[in-house]
C-alpha positions in Angstrom: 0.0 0.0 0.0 1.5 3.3 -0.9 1.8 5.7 2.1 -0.3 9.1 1.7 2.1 12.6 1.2 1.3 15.3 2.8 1.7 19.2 1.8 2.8 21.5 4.2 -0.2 23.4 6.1 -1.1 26.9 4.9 -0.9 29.5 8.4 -4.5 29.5 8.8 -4.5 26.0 7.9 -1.9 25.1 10.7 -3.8 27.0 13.1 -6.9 25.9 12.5 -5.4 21.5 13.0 -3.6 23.0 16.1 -6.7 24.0 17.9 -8.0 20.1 16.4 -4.9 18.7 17.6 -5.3 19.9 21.2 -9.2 20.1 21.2 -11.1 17.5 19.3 -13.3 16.7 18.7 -14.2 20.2 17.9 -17.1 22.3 15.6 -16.4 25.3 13.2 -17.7 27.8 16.1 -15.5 26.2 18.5 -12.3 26.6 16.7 -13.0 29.9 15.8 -14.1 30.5 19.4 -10.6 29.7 20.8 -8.5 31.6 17.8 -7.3 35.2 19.0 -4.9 37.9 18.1 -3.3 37.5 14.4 -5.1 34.2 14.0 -8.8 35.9 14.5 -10.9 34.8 11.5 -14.3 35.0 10.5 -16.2 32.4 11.5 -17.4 31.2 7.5 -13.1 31.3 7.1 -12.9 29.0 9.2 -15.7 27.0 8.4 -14.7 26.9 4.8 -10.9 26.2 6.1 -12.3 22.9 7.7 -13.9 21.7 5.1 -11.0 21.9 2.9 -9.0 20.2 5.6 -11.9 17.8 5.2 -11.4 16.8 2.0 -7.7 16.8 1.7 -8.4 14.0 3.8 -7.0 15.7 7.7 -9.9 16.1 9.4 -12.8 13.6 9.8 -16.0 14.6 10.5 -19.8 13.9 12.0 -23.2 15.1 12.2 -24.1 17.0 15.1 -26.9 18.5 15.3 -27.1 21.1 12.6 -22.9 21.6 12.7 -20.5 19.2 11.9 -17.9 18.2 15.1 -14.5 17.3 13.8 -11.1 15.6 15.0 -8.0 15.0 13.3 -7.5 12.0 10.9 -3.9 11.1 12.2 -2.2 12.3 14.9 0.0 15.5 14.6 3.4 13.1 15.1 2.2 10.9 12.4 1.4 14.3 10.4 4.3 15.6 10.8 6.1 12.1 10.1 4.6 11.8 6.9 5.1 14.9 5.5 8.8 15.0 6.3 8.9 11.4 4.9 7.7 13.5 1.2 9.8 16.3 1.5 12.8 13.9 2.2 11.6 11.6 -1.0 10.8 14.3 -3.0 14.3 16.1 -2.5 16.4 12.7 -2.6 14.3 12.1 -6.1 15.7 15.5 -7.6 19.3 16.1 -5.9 20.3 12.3 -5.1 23.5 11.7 -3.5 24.0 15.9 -3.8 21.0 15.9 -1.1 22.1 13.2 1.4 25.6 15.2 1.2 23.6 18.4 2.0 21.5 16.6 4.7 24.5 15.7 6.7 26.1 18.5 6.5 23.3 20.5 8.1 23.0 18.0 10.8 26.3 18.5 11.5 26.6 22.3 11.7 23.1 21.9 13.9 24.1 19.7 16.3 26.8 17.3 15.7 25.4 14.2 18.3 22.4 14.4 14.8 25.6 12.2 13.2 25.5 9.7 16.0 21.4 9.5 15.4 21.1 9.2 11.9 24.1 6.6 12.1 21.7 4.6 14.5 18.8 5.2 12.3 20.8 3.7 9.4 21.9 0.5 11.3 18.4 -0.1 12.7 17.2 -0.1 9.2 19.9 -2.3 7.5 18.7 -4.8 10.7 15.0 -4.1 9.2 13.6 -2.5 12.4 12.1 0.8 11.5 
């Protein structure tokens, strides 16, 4: 089965899955209840927001009452897993071995002990643990 990519979230996009995220399961009035300062929308934004979260396949959704009640369709860890596991794919696809030399060397300059981790990450996987 092939794994689902993921795009990265819009800002109003990301804001609206964090109040999911920590909230669910949650309606349109809800979320737009609990977003303040720069993030303040009008309630049909963010209505029309989740929806299109909806059917990009984040959010799930069910009847209640007249509103729909949402919560998130994978977990942010699992979001956020996935749609590094693109962006890695789609950059090693394009730059090959010109990427993995670019990756290490920006884990290096971040924080060396990164070295020590990815070399455990690449021993587990030659072992087939994942």
């Amino acid at each position: 089965m092939k794994k689902r990519t993921w795009e990265p979230l819009g800002t109003l996009e990301a804001a609206v899955m964090h109040v999911v995220w920590t909230h669910s399961p949650v309606t349109a009035r809800e979320v737009c209840d609990r977003m303040t300062g720069p993030e303040e929308r009008a309630y049909t934004t963010i209505m029309t927001t989740m929806d299109r979260l909806h059917r990009k396949g984040l959010l799930l959704r069910e009847k209640d009452g007249l509103a729909w009640r949402y919560a998130p369709a994978l977990t942010r860890a699992a979001f956020e897993k996935a749609l590094a596991d693109g962006l890695a794919t789609g950059i090693l696809q394009a730059h090959g071995e010109l990427a993995l030399s670019a990756f290490v060397d920006a884990a290096a300059e971040l924080d060396e002990s990164l070295l020590d981790r990815l070399t455990q990450l690449i021993a587990q996987r030659r072992k087939g643990n994942t």
